[in-house]
N, C-alpha and C positions, 0 to 999 in steps of 0.2 A: 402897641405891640399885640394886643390882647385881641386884636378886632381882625390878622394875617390869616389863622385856621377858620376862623367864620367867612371871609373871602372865597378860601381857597373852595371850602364847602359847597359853596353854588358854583364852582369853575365844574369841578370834576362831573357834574351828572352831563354838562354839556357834550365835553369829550366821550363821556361812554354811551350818549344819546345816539353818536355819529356811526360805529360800529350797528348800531340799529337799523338804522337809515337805509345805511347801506346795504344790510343784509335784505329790509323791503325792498331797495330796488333791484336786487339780484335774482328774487324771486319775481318780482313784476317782469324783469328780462326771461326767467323761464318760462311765463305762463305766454308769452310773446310768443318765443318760441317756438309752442305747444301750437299755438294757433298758426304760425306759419307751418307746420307739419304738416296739418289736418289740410290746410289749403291745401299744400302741394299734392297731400294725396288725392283729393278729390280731384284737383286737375289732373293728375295722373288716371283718374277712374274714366273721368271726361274726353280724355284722349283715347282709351283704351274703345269707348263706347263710339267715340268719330272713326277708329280705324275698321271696328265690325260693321259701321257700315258702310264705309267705301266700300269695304271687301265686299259683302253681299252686293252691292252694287257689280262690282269688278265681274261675280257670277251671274248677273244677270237675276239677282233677285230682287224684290220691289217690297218696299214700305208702304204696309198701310194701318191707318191709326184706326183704333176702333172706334167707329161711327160713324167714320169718311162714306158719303154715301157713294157705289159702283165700285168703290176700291178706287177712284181717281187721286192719284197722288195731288195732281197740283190744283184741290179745292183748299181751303180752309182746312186743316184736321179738328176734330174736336178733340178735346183735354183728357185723356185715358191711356190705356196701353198702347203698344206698336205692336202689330205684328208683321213679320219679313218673310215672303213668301216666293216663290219662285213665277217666271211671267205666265206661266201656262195657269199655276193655282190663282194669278189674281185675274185673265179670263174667266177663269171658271167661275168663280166670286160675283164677277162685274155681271153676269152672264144671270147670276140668283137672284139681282134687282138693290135695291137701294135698303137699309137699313143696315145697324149695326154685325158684327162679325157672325153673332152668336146667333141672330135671326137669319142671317142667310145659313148658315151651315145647318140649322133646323130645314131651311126652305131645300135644300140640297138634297138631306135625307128625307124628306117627304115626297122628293122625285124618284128618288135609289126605289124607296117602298110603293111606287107605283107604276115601276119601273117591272120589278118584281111580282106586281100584281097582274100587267099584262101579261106578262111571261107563260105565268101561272095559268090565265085565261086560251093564251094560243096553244100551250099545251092539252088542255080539254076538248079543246074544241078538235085540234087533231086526233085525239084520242077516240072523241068523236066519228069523225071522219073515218077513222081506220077496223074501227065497229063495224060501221053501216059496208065498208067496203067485205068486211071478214062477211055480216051477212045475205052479202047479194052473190057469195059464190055461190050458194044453193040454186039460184032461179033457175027457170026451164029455157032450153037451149032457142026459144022463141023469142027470149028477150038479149040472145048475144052482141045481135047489133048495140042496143038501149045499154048495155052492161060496157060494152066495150065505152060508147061515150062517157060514161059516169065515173071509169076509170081515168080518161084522158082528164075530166074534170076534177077528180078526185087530187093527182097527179099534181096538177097547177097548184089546186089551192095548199097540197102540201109541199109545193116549192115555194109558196108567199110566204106559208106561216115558217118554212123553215128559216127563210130571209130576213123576215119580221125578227125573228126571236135572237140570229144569230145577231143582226143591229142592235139590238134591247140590249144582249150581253155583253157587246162590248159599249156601249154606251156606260153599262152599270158597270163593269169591269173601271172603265176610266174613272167612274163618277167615285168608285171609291178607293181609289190611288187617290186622287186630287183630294178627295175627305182626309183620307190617313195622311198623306201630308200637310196640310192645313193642320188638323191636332198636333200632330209632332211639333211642328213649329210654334204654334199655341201653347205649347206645354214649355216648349223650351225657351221660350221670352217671357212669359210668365213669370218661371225661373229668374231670370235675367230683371223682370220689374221688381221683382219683391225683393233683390237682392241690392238692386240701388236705389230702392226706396228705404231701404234699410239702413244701408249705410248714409243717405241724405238725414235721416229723422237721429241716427246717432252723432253727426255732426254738428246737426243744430244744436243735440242736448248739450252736448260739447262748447260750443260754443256758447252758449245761455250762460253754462256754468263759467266760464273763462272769461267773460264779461260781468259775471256776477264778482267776481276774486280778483279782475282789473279792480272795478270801483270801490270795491272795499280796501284794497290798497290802497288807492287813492285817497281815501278818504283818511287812514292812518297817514300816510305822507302829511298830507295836510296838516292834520294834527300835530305829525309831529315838527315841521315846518313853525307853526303856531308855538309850539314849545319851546323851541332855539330862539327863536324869535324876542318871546319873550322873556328866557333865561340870558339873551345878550343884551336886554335892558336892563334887568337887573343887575348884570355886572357890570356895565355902564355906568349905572345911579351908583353902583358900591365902590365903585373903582375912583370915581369922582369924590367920595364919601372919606377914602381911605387918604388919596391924596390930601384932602384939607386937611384933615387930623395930624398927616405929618408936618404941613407946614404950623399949624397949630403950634404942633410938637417942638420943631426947629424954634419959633420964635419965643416958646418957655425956653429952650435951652439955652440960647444966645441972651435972654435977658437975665439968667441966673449967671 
């Protein structure tokens, strides 16, 4: 009789072992969970990222990755940013030569400032011209005829340089619409990269950590699997232990 509360003893941690158990896989269910969140929201990001660029498509504007050489969309891209730019900004691009985004856009404004420099140039030179004109009204009425020529000559060449400059201007007028949208768009993917590289490098941490507190669950399950285990061999072996004794027990009594 002596031997029922020492029994009972190793029953109960079992029983309150289970409450445990269950509480670790309630919690392994949440960090589950956790992680199909994070999925979905990335899918959701993913999807968010495919409909901007249909839609830019839909407008007629073109992708191009930085370091695609001419802007040709269907080479290989190399591994960097996007930028999405309208068809006219990626002639213009294709038009600067082959290298990275940021080399052509330098190559662009080295045209703009030489662009500017002829400008500069045909205005002197007219200025020029309009001098020597201001000092040939003096001359003596012997050279009317010679004067009269140098006028009709004079005339010409400032309808070239007028022609010349007014082409330079709007050349460089386009050239820097096509620049200031190229930055804008540069500015606002940029935006757009750092903000889903962001959220990609927070979901791995995410992840890392949620894989770390899977296995360390796991590895408690285990344990405690280990545990049960071996607390239903021992009440096994006591359970068998207890039985003999009684019958032990019966056969003193029946022989008294």
């Amino acid at each position: 009789t002596s031997l029922l509360p020492f029994t009972c003893s190793f029953s109960v941690p079992f029983f309150l072992l289970l409450p445990c158990l269950n509480q670790a896989l309630e919690k392994q269910k949440e960090y589950i969970g956790c992680l199909r969140s994070e999925r979905d929201s990335l899918r959701e990001e993913l999807a968010e990222l495919k409909a901007a660029v249909e839609t830019g498509e839909k407008h007629g504007l073109v992708i191009i990755p930085d370091g695609t050489p001419n802007g040709d969309v269907h080479q290989e891209p190399v591994v960097g940013a996007i930028t999405v730019v309208s068809q006219e900004a990626a002639q213009v691009l294709e038009s600067a030569g082959e290298g990275p985004l940021d080399v052509r856009l330098r190559k662009l404004a080295g045209e703009k400032e030489e662009l500017l420099s002829q400008i500069r140039k045909l205005k002197l030179q007219l200025e020029e011209e309009q001098q020597k004109c201001s000092r040939s009204d003096g001359t003596a009425g012997d050279l009317a005829g010679l004067q009269n020529g140098s006028d009709l000559q004079l005339i010409e060449m400032q309808r070239d340089a007028n022609r010349q400059i007014s082409e330079y201007k709007f050349k460089l007028s386009k050239a820097e619409q096509d620049i200031t949208t190229l930055e804008q768009s540069i500015s606002r993917l940029e935006g757009q990269v750092l903000r889903y590289k962001t959220a990609a490098e927070n979901a791995e941490k995410v992840e890392d950590e949620l894989k770390a507190e899977k296995r360390k669950l796991q590895r408690e399950l285990r344990t405690a699997l280990d545990k049960i285990e071996e607390m239903e061999m021992t009440n096994s072996h006591l359970a068998k232990r207890l039985e003999k004794m009684k019958a032990n027990r019966t056969a003193l009594l029946a022989q008294q």
